[in-house]
C-alpha positions in Angstrom: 109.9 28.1 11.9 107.6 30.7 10.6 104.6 29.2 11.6 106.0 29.2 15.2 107.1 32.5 15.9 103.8 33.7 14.1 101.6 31.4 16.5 104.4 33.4 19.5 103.6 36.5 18.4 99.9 36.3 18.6 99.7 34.8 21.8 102.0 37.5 23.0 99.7 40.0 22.2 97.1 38.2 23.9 99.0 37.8 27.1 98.1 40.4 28.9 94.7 40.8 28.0 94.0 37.2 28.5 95.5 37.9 32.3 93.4 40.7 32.7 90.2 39.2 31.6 91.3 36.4 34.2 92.1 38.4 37.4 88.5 40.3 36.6 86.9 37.2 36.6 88.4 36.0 39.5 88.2 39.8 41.2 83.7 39.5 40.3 83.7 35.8 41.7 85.2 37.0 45.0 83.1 40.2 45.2 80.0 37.8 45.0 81.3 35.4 47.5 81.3 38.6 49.5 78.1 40.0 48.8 78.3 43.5 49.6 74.7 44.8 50.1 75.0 46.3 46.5 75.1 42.8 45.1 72.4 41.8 47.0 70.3 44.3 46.5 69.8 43.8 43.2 69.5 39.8 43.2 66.7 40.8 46.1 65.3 42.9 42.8 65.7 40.1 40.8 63.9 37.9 42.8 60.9 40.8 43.1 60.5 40.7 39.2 59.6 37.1 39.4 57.2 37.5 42.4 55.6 40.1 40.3 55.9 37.9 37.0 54.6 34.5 39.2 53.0 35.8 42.5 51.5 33.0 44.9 48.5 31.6 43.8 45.4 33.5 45.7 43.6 30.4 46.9 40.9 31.3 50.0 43.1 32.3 52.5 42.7 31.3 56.3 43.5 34.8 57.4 41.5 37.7 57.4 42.2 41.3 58.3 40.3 44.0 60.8 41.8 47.0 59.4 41.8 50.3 61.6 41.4 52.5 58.5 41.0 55.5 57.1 37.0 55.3 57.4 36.7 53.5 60.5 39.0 56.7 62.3 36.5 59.5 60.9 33.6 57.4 62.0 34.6 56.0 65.6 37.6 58.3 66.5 41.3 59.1 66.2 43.7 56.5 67.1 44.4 55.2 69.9 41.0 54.4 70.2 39.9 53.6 74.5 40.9 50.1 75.7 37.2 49.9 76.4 36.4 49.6 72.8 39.4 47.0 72.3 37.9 45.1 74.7 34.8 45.5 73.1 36.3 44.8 69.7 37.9 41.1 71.5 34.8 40.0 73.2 32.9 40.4 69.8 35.4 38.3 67.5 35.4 35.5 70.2 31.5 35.8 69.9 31.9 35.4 65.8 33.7 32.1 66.4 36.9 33.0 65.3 40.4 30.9 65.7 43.0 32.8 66.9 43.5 36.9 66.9 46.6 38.4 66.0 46.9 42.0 67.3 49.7 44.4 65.0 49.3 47.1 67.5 51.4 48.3 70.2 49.6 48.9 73.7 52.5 50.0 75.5 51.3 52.9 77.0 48.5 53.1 80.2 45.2 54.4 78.8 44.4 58.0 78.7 41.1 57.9 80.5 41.7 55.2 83.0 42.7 52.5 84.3 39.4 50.6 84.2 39.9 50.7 80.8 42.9 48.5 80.9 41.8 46.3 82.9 38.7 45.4 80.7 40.9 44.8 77.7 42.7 42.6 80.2 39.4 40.7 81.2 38.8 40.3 77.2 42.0 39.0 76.1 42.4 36.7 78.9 38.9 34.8 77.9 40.3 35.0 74.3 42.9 33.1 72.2 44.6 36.6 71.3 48.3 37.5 70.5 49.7 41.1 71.4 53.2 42.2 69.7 56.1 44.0 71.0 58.4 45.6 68.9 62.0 45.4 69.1 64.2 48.8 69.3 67.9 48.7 69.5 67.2 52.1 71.4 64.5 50.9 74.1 65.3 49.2 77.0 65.6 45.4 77.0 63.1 42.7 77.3 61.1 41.9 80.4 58.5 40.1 80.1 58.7 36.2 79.0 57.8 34.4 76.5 54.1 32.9 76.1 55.4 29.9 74.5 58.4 27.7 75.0 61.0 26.5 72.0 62.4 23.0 71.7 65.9 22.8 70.1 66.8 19.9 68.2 70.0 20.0 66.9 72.6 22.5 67.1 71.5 25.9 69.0 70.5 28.3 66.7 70.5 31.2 69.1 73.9 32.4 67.6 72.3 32.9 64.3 68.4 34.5 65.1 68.1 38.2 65.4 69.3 39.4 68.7 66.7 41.7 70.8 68.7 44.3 72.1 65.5 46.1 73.1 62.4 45.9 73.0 59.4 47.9 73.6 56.5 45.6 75.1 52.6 45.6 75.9 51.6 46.9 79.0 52.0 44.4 82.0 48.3 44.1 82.7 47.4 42.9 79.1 51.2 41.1 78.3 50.0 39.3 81.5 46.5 38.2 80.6 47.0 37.4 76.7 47.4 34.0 75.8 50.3 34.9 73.4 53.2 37.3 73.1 55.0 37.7 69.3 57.3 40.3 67.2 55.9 43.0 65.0 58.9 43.4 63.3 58.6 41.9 59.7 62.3 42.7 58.4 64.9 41.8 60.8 67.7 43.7 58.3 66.2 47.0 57.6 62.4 48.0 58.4 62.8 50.9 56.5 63.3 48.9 53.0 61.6 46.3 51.4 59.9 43.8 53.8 61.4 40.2 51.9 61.8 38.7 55.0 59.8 37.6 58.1 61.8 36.3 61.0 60.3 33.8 62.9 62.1 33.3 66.0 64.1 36.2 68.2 66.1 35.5 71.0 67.5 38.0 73.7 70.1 35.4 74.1 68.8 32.9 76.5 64.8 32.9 75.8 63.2 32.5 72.2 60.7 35.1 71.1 58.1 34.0 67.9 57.2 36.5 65.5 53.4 37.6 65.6 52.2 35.4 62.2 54.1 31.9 63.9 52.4 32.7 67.1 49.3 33.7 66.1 49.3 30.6 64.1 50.0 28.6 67.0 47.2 29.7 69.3 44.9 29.1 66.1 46.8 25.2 66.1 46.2 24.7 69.7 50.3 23.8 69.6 51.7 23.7 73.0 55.2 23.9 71.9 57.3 25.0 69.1 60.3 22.7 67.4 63.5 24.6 66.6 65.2 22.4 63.9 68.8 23.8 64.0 71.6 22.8 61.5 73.1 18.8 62.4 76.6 20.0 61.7 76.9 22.3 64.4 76.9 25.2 62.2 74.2 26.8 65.2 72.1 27.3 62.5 68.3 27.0 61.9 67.2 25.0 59.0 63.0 25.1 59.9 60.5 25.3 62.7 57.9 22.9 63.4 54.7 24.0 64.6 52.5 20.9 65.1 52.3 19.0 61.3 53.3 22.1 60.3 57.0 22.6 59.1 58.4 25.8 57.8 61.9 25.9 56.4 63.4 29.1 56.7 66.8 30.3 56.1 69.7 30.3 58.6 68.6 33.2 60.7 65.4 32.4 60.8 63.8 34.4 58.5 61.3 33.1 55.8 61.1 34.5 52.3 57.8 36.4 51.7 56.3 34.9 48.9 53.6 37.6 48.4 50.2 37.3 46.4 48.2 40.4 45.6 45.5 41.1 48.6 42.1 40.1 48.1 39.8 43.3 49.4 37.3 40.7 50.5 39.6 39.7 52.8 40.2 43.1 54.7 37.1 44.2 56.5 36.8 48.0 57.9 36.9 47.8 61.6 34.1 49.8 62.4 31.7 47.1 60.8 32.3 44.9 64.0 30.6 48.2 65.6 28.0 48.4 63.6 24.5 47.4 65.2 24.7 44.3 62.6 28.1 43.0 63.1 27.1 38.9 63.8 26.8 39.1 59.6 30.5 39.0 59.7 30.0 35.3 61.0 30.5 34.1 57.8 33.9 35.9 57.3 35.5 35.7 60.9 34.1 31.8 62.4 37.0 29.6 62.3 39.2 32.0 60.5 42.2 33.7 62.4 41.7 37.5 62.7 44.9 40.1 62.3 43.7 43.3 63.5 46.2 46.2 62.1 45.8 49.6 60.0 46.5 50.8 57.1 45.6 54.4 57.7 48.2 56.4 56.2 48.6 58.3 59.4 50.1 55.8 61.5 52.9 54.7 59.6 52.6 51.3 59.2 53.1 50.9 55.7 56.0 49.0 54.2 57.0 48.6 50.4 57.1 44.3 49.3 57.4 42.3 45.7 54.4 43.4 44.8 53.6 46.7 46.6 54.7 49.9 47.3 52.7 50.5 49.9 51.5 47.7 51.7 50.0 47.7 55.3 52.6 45.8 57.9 48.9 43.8 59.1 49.0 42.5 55.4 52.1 41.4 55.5 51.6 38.4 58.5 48.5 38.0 57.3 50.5 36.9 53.5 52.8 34.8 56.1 50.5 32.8 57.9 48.7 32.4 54.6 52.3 30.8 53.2 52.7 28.5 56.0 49.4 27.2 55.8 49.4 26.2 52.2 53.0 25.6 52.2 53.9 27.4 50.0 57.3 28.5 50.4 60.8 30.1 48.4 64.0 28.5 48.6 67.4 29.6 48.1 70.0 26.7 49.0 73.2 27.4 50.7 74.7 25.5 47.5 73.3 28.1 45.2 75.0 30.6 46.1 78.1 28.6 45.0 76.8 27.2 41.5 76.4 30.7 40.9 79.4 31.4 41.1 80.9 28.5 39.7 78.7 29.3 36.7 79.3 32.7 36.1 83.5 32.0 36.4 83.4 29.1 33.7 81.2 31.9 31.9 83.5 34.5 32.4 86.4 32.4 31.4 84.9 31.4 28.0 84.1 34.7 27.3 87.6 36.1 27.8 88.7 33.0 25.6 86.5 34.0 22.5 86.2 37.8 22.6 90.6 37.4 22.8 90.1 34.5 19.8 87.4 35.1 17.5 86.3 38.5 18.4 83.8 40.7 19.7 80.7 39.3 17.5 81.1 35.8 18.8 81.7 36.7 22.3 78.6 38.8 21.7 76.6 35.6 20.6 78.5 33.9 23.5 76.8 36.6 26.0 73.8 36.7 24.6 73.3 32.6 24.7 75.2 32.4 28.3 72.8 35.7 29.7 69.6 33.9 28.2 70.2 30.6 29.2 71.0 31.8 32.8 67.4 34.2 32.9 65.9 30.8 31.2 67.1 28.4 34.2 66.6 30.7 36.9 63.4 31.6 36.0 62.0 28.0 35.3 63.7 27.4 39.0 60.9 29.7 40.4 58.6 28.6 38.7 58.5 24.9 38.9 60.6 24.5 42.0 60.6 27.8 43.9 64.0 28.1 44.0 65.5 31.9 44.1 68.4 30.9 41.9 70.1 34.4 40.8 70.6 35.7 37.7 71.0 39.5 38.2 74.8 39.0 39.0 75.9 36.6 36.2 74.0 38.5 33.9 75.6 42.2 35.0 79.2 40.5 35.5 79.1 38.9 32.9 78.2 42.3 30.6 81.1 43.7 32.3 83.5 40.9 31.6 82.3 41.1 27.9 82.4 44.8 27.6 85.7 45.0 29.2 87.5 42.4 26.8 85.6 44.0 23.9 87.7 47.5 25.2 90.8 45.5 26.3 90.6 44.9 22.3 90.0 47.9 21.0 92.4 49.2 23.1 95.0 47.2 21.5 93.9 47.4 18.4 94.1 51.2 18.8 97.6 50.5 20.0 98.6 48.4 16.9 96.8 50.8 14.5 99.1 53.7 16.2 102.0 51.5 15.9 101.3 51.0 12.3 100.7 54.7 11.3 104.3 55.2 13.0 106.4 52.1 11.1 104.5 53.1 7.9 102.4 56.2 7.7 104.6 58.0 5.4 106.2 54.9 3.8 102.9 53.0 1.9 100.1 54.2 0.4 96.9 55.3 2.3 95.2 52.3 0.8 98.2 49.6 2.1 98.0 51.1 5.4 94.2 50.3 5.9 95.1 46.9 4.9 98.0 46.9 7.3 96.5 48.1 10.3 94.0 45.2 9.7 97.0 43.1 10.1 98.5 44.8 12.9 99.3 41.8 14.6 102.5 41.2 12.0 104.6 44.0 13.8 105.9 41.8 16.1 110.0 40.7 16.6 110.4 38.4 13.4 109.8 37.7 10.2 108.3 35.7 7.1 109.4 34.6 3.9 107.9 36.4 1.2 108.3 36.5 -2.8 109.1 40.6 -3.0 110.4 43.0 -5.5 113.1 45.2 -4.0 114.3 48.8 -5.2 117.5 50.7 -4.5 117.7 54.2 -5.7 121.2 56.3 -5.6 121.6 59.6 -6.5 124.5 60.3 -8.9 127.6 62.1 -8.5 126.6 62.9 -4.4 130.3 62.9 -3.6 131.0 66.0 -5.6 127.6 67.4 -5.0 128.2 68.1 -1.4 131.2 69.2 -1.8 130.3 71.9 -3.8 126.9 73.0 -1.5 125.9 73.5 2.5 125.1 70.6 4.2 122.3 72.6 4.7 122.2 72.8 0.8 122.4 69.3 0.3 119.7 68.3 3.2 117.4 70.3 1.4 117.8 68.6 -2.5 118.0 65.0 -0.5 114.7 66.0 1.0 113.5 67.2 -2.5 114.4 64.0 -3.8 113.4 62.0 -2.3 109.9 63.8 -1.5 109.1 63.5 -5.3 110.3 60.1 -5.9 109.0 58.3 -2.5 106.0 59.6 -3.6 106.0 57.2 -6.9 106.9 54.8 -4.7 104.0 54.9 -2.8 101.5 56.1 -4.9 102.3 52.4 -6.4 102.1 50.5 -3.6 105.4 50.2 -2.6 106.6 50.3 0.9 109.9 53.0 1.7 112.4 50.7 3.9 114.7 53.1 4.5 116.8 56.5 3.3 120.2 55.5 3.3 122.4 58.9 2.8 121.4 59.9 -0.9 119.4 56.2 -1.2 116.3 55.0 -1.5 115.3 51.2 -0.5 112.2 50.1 -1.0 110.3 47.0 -1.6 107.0 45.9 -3.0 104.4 42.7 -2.0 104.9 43.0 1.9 103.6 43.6 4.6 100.5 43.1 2.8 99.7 41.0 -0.7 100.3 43.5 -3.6 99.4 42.0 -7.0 101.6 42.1 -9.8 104.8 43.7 -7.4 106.9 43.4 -10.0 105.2 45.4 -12.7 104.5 47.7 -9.9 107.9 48.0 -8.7 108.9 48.8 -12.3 106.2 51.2 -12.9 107.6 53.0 -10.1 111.1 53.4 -11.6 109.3 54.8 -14.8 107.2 57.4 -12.7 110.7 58.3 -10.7 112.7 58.8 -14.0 110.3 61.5 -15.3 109.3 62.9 -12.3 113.1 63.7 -12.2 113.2 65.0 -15.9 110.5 67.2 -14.7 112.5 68.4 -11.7 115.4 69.3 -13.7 113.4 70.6 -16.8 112.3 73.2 -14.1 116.1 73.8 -12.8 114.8 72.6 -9.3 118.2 71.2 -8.4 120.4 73.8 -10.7 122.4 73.3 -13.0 123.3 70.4 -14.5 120.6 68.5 -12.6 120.7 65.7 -10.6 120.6 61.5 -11.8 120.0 58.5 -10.5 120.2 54.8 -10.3 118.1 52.4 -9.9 118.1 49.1 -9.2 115.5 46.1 -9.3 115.3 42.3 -8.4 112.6 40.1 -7.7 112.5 36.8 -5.6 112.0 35.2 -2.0 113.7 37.5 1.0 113.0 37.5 4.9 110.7 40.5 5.4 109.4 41.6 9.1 110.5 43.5 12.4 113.9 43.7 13.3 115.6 44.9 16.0 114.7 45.7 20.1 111.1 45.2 21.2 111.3 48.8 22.2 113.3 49.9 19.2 112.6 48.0 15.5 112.4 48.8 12.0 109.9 46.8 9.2 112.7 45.4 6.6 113.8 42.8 4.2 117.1 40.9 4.3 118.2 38.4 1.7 119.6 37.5 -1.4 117.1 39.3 -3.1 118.0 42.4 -1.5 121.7 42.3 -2.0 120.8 41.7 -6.0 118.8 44.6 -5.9 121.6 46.8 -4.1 124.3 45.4 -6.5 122.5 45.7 -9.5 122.0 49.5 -8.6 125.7 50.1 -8.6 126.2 47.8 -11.7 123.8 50.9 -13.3 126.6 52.9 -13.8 128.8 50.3 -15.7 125.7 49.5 -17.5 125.0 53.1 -18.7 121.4 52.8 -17.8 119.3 54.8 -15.4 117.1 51.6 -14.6 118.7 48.4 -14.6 116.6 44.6 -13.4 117.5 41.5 -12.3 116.5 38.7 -14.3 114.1 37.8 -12.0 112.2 41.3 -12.4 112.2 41.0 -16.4 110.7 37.9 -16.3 107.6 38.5 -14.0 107.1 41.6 -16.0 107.6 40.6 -19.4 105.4 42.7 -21.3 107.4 46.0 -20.6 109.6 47.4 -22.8 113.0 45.9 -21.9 116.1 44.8 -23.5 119.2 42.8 -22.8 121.9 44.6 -21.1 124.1 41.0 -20.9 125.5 39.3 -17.6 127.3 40.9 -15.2 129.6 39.6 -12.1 128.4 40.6 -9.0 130.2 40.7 -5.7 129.7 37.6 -3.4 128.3 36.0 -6.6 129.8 32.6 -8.3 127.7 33.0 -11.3 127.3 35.9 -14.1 124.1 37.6 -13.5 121.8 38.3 -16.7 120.7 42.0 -16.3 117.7 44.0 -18.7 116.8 47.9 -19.1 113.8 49.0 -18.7 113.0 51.5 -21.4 109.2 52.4 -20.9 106.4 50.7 -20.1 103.5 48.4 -22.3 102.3 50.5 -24.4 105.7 51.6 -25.2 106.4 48.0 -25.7 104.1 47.0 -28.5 105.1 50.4 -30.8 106.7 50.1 -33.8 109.7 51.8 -32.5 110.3 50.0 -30.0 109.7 46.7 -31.8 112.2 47.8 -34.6 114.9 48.7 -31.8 114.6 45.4 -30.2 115.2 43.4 -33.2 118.4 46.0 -34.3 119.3 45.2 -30.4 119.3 41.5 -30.6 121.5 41.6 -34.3 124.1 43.9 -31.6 123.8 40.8 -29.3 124.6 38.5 -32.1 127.3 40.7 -33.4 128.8 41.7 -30.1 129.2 37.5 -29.7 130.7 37.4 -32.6 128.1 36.8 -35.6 128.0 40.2 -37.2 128.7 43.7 -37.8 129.1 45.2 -34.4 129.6 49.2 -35.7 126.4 48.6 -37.9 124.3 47.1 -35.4 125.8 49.6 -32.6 124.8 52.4 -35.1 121.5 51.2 -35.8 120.6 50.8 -32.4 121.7 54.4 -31.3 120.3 55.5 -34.4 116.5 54.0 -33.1 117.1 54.2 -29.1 118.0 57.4 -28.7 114.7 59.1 -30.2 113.0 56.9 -27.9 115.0 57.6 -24.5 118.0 59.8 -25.2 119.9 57.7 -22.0 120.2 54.7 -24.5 122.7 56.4 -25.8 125.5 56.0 -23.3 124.3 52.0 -22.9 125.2 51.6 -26.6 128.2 54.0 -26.4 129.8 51.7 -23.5 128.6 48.6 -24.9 131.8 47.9 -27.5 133.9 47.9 -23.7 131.0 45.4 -22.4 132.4 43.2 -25.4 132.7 40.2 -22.0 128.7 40.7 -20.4 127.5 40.1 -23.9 130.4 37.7 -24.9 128.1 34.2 -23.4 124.7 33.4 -22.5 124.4 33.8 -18.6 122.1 30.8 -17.3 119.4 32.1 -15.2 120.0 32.5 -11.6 117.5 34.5 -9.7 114.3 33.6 -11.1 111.9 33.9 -8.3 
């Protein structure tokens, strides 16, 4: 039965924190099945710390890069440079052989010194397999001018999925006309302000698809005709790839393909005013068969965009790092079923976590956390790296910090509680070191009880009847809280625990809630301390005149000791035989003629002290005689040669009071040794002739523990 409502009691204190720790699992699971742009965010960061740990190998890339820079603007002119020279710039790349050219510039706007110049940038695009870009703008108007390129759907239309052109702002009719190819600029379809993750490939204004600038410059490089939208087979309207020729390039449900970055090789980027330079056929060698991006990464024209690996990185770049992903296929992945294991994972995480913080504490939820976190880093990054899988790890690492640190509090919080708890049921009832031990323990002050071998103590003040009849009751509040002040204090100081005041009582009890070695002694070391302090008290005249006396009352054996009461309102005590012994005893004091009278049970599992035989006694509710000793002092009061000399004068009374001797002789001789030793052995001896029944048989013992 103990074992039970022990095993209740714990799990009742884990209740609630055990449903806490669920509902904030369950509450992190959901948030992540959301995924608020904060979550994301910080996976997307996650995911940058590997690119910058494992970026893409830098084979020899099939890209290269005219860059309008810095140099080239102080040596030919400030942007926008005349159409004349873009022309010029055309006709000369299509002389150097190369396969496709990719412009990253907008030419929106008629040139400043004429028309003639327009119309020979015209002349050189349409002779060349060239690529102009238009940009999309949810503030422009919307698009005109038709795609270069048509887009085969098989399987479900994606066009509910792509990113929508709203607006757009577009080449100039003249050269949108004559260029072989028409493709977006814009390299994050989410947010071109942030990190540039992303690359769309297809855009749709709702009936025609758009390609971005690296697919269709790619294309025109291919010779492809036509490009394969692979949407989803379940009718999701979803894209799953696109298929340029043998070329296939999974990308994610919008459309967009995960930049895989690799750091840029200068010998790839070449200063556009070289290819005005009197010698620029030597750039053969780079540009023959290569596909050209021309772009800028002069800090003045605002084309920069932060990546994985960059800060700063020109927008030009950034297709040409595309193009140069598709063509060695190398590519990221990040499975709709991730997203789910994730979460699947970190919940069974979560769970165990709240199970062992709750059950074994916060050190081996700690090395549960720390194993779970690592393992999760461990197979996320070995994802990337062998598979190129984006598998997260940011978010079931943070949540599951959280989960840990809020358990750990949850726990703290109720052991706070319990150690509050405990400084109220017993603060100023045990010792300071009992109630470190206690509050260890906290999880005993619950409804019930246990079974515990104890040592119990009433105390009762003498003569409290006509005391408070002759004082106040303010009077009589003040010696009570005297009183008891001094002789709790004995109590404690010994490790005793104070049940309760009862009117002019004192019951207290040693060995629980905590182990105390030796209760007994203890117990009866207390009575000792209690009967001088009270000397002392009346020496000094504290409580007038004639002083005050007590009883006291000990008996050791098994008794119920725990909580009893409400669950709002409860008191730590001890019922039991045990306890009514105790009580009984105490009032049996004053037939006695003893200060301290013990159980059998008490003398017995604290033999060495200095008792003696005080005969049986009938006690209320009892069918048997009790046997009953005083305590005279302690040990060392035990093994004088007083003491020794009384005790064997006191067990000649025994035998004479039953009968085998000279009861006046043996009553003298013991008052004549006793009373130099404790003066209160007198009255035991003077009332022991009208005892003459206690001491008449041996009582059997009853209440050994």
């Amino acid at each position: 039965m103990t074992g039970k409502s022990t095993s209740r009691r714990i799990n009742n204190r884990r209740l609630l924190p055990t449903l806490l720790g669920v509902v904030l699992v369950l509450v992190l699971a959901l948030i992540r099945l959301a995924d608020p742009p904060p979550v994301a965010a910080i996976r997307d960061m996650g995911f940058d710390f590997y690119q910058r740990m494992m970026p893409r190998a830098g084979e020899d890339s099939p890209v290269r890069v005219l860059d309008i820079d810095d140099t080239s603007l102080a040596q030919l002119g400030q942007w926008p440079w005349p159409r004349s020279m873009m022309a010029t710039m055309t006709t000369r790349l299509g002389e150097l052989g190369v396969a496709a050219i990719g412009f990253d510039v907008l030419f929106a706007e008629p040139d400043r010194l004429g028309a003639a110049n327009d119309t020979a940038f015209a002349d050189a695009l349409r002779s060349s397999n060239s690529v102009l870009g238009f940009s999309t703008s949810a503030n422009a108007a919307p698009i005109v001018i038709d795609p270069k390129v048509g887009v085969a759907v098989s399987g479900s239309d994606p066009g509910p999925s792509l990113p929508p052109i709203r607006g757009a702002v577009v080449p100039l009719a003249v050269l949108a006309e004559a260029a072989p190819g028409l493709g977006g600029l814009s390299i994050n379809a989410e947010d071109s302000a942030g990190t540039v993750r992303r690359v769309p490939m297809l855009w749709t204004d709702g009936t025609r698809y758009y390609p971005g600038l690296s697919l269709e410059t790619l294309r025109l490089a291919l010779g492809v005709g036509t490009i394969v939208a692979l949407g989803d087979t379940a009718g999701g309207n979803t894209l799953e790839a696109v298929r340029l020729g043998d070329l296939t390039v999974p990308t994610a449900a919008n459309g967009d393909v995960i930049l895989w970055d690799k750091p840029t090789q200068a010998a790839h980027v070449i200063p556009a005013w070289r290819l005005f330079a009197d010698d620029y056929q030597s750039l053969a060698g780079e540009f023959g068969g290569r596909i050209v991006l021309v772009g800028t990464s002069a800090s003045g024209l605002l084309d920069l965009h932060a990546t994985p690996l960059s800060a700063s990185k020109a927008g030009v770049l950034v297709h040409a790092s595309m193009i140069d992903q598709i063509v060695s296929n190398q590519f990221l992945g990040r499975a709709d079923w991730l997203q789910g294991l994730e979460i699947l994972l970190f919940t069974l995480t979560g769970l165990l976590l709240v199970a062992v913080v709750l059950r074994l504490g916060p050190f081996a939820g700690l090395a549960v956390a720390v194993t779970c976190i690592s393992a999760a880093m461990i197979v996320s990054y070995v994802a990337f790296s062998t598979r190129g899988w984006l598998m997260d790890s940011t978010y079931p690492v943070a949540a599951s910090l959280l989960v840990y640190g809020a358990m750990v509090y949850f726990q703290f919080s109720l052991a706070e509680r319990d150690r509050l708890q405990v400084r109220r049921a017993f603060g100023y009832y045990v010792a300071p070191e009992l109630l470190g031990v206690i509050e260890r323990n906290a999880g005993k002050l619950e409804l019930g009880g246990e079974l515990r071998e104890l040592t119990v103590m009433f105390a009762d003040m003498r003569g409290f009847t006509s005391f408070t009849e002759k004082h106040t009751p303010q009077d009589t509040l003040a010696t009570l809280n005297t009183l008891f002040g001094a002789l709790g204090k004995q109590i404690v100081d010994r490790l005793g625990t104070i049940d309760k005041f009862i009117g002019d009582a004192i019951m207290a009890f040693w060995n629980a809630p905590v182990d105390v070695a030796e209760h007994a002694r203890r117990a009866c070391e207390a009575a000792l301390a209690m009967r001088q302090t009270l000397d002392a008290l009346n020496r000094d005249k504290i409580f007038g005149e004639p002083g005050i006396a007590i009883g006291v009352g000990l008996s050791t054996g098994v008794a119920l000791v725990g909580n009893m009461g409400l669950a709002t309102r409860f008191d730590y005590s001890t019922i039991g035989d045990t306890v009514n012994v105790a009580s009984r005893v105490e009032g049996e004091s004053k037939v006695v003629g003893f200060d301290i009278v013990a159980a059998e049970g008490t003398r017995f599992t604290a033999p060495d002290l200095a008792w003696l035989e005080a005969g049986s006694v009938q006690l209320k509710g009892k069918a048997q005689r009790l046997k009953v000793y005083v305590l005279v002092g302690d040990a060392a009061l035990a093994k004088t040669d007083a003491f020794l000399a009384l005790a064997a004068a006191h067990d000649a009374l025994l035998l004479a009071l039953r009968g085998n001797g000279d009861v006046a002789g043996s009553l003298a001789r013991c008052v004549e040794l006793g009373t130099p030793i404790e003066r209160r052995l007198a009255r035991f001896y003077e009332l022991a002739p009208g005892r003459a029944e206690d001491f008449a048989v041996e009582a059997p013992l009853t209440s050994l523990p």
